[in-house]
C-alpha positions as CSV (number, residue, x, y, z in Angstrom):
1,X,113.3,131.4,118.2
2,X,114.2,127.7,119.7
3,X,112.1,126.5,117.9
4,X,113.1,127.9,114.7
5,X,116.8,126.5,115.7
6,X,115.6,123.1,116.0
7,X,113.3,123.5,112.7
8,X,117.0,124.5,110.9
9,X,119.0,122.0,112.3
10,X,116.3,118.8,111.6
11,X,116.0,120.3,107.9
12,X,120.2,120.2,107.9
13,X,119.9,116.8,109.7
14,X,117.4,115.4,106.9
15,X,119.1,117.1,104.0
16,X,122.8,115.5,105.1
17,X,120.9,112.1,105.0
18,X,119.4,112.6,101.6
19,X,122.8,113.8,100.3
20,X,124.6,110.5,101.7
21,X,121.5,108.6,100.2
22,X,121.7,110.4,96.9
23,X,125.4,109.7,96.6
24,X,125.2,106.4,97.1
25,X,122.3,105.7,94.9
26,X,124.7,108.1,92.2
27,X,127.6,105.6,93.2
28,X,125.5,102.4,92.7
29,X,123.9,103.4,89.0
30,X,127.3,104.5,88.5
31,X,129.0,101.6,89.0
32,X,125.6,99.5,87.6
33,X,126.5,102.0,84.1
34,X,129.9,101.1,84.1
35,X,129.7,97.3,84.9
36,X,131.4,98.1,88.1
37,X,129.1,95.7,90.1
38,X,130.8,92.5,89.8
39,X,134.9,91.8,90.0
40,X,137.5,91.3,87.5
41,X,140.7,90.9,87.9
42,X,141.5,91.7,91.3
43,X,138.5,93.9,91.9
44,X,139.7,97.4,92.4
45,X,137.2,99.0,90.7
46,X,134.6,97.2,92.0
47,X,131.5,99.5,93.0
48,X,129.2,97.1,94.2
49,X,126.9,96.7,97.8
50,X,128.0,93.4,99.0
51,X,128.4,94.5,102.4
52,X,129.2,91.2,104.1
53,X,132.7,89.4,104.2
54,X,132.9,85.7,102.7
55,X,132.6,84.0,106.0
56,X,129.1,86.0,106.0
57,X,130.3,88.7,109.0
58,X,129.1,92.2,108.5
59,X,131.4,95.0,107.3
60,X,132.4,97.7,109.6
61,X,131.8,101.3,107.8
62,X,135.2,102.7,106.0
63,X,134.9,106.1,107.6
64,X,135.5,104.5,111.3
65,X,138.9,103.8,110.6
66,X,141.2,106.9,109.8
67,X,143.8,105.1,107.9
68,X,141.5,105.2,104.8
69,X,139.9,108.6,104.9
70,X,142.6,110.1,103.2
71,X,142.2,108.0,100.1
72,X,140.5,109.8,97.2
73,X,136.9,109.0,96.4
74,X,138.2,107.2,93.2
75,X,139.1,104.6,95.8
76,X,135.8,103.8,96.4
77,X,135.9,104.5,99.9
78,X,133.2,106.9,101.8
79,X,130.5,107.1,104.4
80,X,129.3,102.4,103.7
81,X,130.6,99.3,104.3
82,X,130.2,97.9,100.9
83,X,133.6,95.4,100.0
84,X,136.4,97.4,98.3
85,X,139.9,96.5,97.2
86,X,141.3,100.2,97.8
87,X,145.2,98.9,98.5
88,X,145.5,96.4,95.1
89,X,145.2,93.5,97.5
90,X,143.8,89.7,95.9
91,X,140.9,90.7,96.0
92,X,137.8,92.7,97.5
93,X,137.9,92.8,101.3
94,X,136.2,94.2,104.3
95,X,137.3,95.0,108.4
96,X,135.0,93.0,110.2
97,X,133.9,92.5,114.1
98,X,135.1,88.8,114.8
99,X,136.3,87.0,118.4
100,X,136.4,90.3,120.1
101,X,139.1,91.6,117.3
102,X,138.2,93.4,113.7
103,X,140.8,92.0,111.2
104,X,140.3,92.1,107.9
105,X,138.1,89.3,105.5
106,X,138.4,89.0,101.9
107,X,134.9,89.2,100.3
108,X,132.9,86.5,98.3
109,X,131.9,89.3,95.3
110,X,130.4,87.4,92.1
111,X,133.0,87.4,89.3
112,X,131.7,89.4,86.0
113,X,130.5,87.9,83.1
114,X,131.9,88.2,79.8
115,X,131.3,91.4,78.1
116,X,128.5,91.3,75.3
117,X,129.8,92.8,72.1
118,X,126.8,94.9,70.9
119,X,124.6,93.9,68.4
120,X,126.5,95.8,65.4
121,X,129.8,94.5,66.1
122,X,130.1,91.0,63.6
123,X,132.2,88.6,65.9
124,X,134.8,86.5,64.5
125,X,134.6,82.8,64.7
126,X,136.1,80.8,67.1
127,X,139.5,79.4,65.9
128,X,140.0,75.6,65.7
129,X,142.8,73.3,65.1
130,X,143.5,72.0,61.4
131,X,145.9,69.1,60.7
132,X,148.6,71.8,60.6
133,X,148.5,73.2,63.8
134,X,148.3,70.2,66.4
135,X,150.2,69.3,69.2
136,X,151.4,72.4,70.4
137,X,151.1,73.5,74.1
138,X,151.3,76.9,76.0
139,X,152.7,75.5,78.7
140,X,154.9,72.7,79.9
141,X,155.3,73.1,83.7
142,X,154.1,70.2,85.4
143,X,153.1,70.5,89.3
144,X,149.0,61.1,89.5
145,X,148.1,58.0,87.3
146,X,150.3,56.1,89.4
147,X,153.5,57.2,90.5
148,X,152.5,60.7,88.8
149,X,152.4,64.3,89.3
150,X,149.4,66.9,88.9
151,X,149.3,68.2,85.5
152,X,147.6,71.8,84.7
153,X,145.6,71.2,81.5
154,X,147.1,73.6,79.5
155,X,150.1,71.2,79.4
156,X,147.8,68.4,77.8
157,X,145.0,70.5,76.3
158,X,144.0,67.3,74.6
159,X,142.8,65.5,77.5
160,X,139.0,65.1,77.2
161,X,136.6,63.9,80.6
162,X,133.7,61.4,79.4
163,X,131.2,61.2,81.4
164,X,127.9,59.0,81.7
165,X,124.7,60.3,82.4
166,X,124.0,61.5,86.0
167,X,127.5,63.3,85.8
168,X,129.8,60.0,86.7
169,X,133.2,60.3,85.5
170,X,133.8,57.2,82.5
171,X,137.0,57.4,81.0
172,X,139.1,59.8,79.3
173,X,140.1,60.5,75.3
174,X,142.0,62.5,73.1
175,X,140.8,64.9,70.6
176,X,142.1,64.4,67.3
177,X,140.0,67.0,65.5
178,X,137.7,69.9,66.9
179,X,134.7,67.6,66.2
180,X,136.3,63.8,67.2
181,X,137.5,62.3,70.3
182,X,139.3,59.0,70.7
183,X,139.0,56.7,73.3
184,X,139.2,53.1,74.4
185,X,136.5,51.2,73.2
186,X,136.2,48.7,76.2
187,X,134.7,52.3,78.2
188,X,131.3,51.8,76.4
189,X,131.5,47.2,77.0
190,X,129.1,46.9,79.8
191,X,125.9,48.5,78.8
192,X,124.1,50.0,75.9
193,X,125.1,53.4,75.2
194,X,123.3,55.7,73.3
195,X,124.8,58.6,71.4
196,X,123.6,62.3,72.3
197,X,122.9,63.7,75.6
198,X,123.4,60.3,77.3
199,X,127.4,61.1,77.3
200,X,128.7,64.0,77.8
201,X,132.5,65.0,77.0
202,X,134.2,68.0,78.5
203,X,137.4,69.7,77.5
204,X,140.2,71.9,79.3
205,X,139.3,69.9,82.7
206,X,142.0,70.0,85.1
207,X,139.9,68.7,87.9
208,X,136.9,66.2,87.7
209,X,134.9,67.3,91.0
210,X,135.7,71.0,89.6
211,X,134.2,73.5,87.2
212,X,136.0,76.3,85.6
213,X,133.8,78.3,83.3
214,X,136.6,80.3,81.4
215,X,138.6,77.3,80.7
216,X,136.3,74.1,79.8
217,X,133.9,73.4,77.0
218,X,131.4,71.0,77.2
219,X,129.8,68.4,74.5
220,X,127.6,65.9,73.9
221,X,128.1,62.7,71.8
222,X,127.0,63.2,68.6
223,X,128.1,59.8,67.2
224,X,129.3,57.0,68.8
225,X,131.9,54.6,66.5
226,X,133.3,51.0,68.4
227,X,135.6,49.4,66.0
228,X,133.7,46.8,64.7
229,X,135.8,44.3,65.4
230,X,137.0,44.8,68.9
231,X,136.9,41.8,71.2
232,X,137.1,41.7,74.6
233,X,137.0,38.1,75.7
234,X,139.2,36.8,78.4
235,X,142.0,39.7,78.7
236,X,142.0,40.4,75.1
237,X,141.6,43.7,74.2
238,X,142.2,43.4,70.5
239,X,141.3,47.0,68.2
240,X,140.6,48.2,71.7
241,X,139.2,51.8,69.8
242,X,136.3,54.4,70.0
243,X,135.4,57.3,68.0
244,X,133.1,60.0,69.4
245,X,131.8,62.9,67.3
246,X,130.7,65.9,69.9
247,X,128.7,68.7,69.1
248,X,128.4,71.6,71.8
249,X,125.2,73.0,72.5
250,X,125.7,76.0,69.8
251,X,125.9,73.4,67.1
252,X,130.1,74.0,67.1
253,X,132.7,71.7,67.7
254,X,136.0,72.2,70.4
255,X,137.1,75.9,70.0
256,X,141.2,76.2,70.0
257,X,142.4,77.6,73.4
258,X,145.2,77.5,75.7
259,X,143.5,74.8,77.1
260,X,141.7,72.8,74.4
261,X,143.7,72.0,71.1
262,X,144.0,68.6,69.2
263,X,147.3,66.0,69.4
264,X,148.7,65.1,66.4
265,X,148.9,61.4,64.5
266,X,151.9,59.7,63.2
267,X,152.1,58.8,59.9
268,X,151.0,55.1,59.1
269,X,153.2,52.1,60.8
270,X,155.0,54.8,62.5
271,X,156.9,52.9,65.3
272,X,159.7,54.5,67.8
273,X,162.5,53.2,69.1
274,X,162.4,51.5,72.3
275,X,163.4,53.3,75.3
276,X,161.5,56.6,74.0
277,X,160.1,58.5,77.1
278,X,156.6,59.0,76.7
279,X,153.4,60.9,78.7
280,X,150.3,58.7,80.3
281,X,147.9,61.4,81.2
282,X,144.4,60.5,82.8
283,X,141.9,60.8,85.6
284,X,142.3,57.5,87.0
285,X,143.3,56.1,90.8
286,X,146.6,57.0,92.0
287,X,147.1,53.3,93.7
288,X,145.9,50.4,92.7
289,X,142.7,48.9,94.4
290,X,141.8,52.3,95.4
291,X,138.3,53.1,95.6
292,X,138.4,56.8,94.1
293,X,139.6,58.3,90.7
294,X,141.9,61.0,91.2
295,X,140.4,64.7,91.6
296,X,142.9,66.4,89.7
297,X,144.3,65.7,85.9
298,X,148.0,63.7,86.6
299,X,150.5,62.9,84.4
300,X,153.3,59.8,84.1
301,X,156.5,59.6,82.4
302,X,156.9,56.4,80.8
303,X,159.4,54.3,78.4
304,X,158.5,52.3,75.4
305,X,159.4,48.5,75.9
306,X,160.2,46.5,72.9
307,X,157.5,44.2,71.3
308,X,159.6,41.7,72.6
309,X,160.0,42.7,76.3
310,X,156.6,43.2,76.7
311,X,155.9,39.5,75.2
312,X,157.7,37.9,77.4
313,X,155.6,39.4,80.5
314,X,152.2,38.8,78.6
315,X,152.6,36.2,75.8
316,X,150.1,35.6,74.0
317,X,148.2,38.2,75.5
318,X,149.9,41.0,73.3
319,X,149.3,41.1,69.5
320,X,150.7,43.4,67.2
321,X,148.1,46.3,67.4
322,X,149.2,47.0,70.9
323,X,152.4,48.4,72.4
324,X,153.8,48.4,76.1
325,X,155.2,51.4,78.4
326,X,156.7,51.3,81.4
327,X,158.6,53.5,83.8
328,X,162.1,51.4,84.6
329,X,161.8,51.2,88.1
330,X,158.2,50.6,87.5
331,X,157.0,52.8,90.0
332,X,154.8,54.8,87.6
333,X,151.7,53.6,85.5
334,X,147.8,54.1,84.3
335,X,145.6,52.4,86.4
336,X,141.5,51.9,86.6
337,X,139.8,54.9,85.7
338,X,142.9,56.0,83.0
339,X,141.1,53.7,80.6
340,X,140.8,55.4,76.9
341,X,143.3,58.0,77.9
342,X,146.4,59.0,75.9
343,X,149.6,58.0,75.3
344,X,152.1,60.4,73.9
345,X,155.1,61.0,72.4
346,X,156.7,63.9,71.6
347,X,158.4,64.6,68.2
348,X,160.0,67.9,66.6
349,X,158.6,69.8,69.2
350,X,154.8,68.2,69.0
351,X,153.0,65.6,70.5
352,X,151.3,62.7,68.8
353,X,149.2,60.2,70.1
354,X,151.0,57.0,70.3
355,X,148.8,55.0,72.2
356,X,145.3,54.6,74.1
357,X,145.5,53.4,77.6
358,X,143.6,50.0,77.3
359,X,144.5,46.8,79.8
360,X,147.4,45.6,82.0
361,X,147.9,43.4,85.0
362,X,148.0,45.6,87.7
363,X,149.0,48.6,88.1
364,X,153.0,49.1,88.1
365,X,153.4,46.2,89.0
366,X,157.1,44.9,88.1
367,X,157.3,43.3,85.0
368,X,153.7,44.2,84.1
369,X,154.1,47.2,82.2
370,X,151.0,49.3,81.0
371,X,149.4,48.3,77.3
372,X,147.8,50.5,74.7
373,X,146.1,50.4,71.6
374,X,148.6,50.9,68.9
375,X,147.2,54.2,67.1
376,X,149.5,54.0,64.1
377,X,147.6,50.7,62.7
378,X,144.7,52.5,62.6
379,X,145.0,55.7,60.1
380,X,142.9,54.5,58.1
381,X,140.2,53.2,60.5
382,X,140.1,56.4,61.7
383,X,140.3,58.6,58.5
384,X,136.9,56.3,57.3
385,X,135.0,57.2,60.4
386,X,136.1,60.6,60.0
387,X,136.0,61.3,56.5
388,X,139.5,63.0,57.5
389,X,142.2,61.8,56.1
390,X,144.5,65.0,56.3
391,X,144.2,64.3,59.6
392,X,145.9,61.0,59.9
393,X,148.2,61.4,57.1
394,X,150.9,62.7,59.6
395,X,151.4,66.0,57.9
396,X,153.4,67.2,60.6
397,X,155.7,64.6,61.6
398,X,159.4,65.1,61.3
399,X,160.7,64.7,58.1
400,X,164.0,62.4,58.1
């Protein structure tokens, strides 16, 4: 009869086990079904096994702590120590056993993927920019280029990264159209480069030493146009201008986002008044002889100097295809590493590209303002290379 007690109670004992074991394989198929095995958003109805906290501790099993056991199943709470986000906190999270205490650790749970739309469902395609729809922004909060402040891309969705090949940060662009950036053409003076996969150009970067999957797009250099006549000798940076035709790896060009869309152009000989504040935006070294590039996208706001102010701090130097900016207490500037970046102004409500960062003496130095490429004397440079000219027709551009 003993025996026959211990006999029922081992059979109880090994069918409880295979009921905790069957639920949890139900819970993990469940949850594999339902695409509950990764996070998104802030992961409360993640369903997944990751049972260690970011830090790599172990979790401590929900049912040893009675706060939780009163929270429905649907929390995803039971008899494991898999990560869960039961109280709508960041993120998933864990108790764990650390320094003699158990306090709680956030979780290091793989963000999900993308849904795939099934195979019957005919995806639209990705909307692009047209002459008629640039220079617009989603957002205008701004959080260095000398002197500057970090700017989130979405404020300059423009702003392109070039890099060389080995993954060093070049100089930066503008895009113009979905399948054209511009840029300085002094970037591409020192060595022979080769259209393709030997440069790569990246779009809705806010950071250079970052990557952000949701937000960038990535290109390679289909074509590579230098204006033909562009000198460089001494400190002359005359039709200091580069074209580059990108092609992602899809065969597409830049996809409209809130973090990639195109700047406008001014109409031909457009010129603004001196004093007009401005935006330098680039990549480049927050202080002069510094020996990095900054990590993070800043901006500058800067004032257009008459053709005659900026003469008579360069001279000869300066010729008619270029045009100064300067902050007036000179305290803010582009600087090494800004090179090919944009200038620009903003008119009715929309930016156009002004100017392309290309030389100076210094950087904010006094009476050494910044100098750019003059975009408006080159409309029709650029609608040649292009083949668009309802691009650089200034469609857009207030009306007087």
């Amino acid at each position: 009869m003993r025996n026959m007690k211990l006999l029922v109670i081992l059979v109880f004992i090994v069918v409880s086990i295979d009921e905790v074991n069957s639920l949890r394989r139900s819970e993990r198929q469940k949850a594999q079904r339902t695409g509950k095995m990764c996070v998104t958003g802030d992961g409360s109805n993640y369903r997944g096994t990751v049972s260690t906290s970011a830090r790599g501790l172990r979790c401590l099993d929900w049912d040893l702590f009675s706060s939780w056991k009163h929270y429905h199943p649907s929390k995803g709470l039971g008899p494991h120590n898999h990560c869960r986000n039961p109280n709508n906190s960041l993120k998933p999270w864990c108790r764990v056993r650390r320094g003699g205490r158990i306090i709680r650790e956030f979780c290091g749970v793989h963000k999900c993927m993308p849904e795939t739309a099934p195979v019957t469902t005919i995806q639209p395609k990705a909307s692009v920019d047209t002459e008629r729809t640039c220079g617009e922004r989603t957002e205008r909060r701004s959080n260095r280029v000398v002197g500057g402040v970090v700017a989130p891309i979405q404020t300059h969705p423009w702003v392109t990264a070039i890099y060389l090949p080995g993954g060093s940060f070049l100089c930066g662009g503008t895009l113009i159209a979905p399948c054209w950036v511009l840029t300085a053409a002094h970037c591409f003076r020192d060595s022979d480069y080769t259209p393709g996969d030997q440069l790569s150009v990246y779009l809705g970067k806010s950071a250079l030493n970052e990557t952000d999957a949701e937000k960038e797009q990535r290109f390679t250099v289909e074509q590579l146009v230098i204006h033909a006549e562009y000198r460089s000798g001494g400190v002359d940076f005359e039709n200091d201008i580069a074209l580059l035709r990108i092609r992602g790896s899809d065969g597409a060009c830049a996809a409209r986002t809130d973090w990639t869309r195109t700047a406008c152009l001014a109409p031909l000989h457009t010129k603004l008044p001196a004093g007009m504040r401005c935006t330098v935006t680039g990549y480049g070294r927050e202080v002069e002889g510094g020996r990095y590039n900054s990590q993070y996208l800043r901006e500058a706001k800067v004032q257009l100097l008459s053709q005659g102010e900026c003469r008579s701090n360069y001279a000869e130097k300066l010729t008619d295809n270029m045009l100064c900016a300067a902050s007036p207490d000179w305290s803010r500037d582009a600087c090494q590493g800004d090179s090919g970046g944009p200038l620009v102004c903003e008119t009715g409500g929309r930016a156009f590209l002004y100017g392309v960062v290309s030389w100076g003496d210094g950087c904010a130095q006094r009476n050494k303002p910044g100098v750019y490429t003059r975009l408006t004397n080159y409309n029709g440079w650029i609608a040649k290379q292009t083949g668009l000219p309802s691009y650089t027709d200034g469609a857009m551009y207030p009306k007087k």
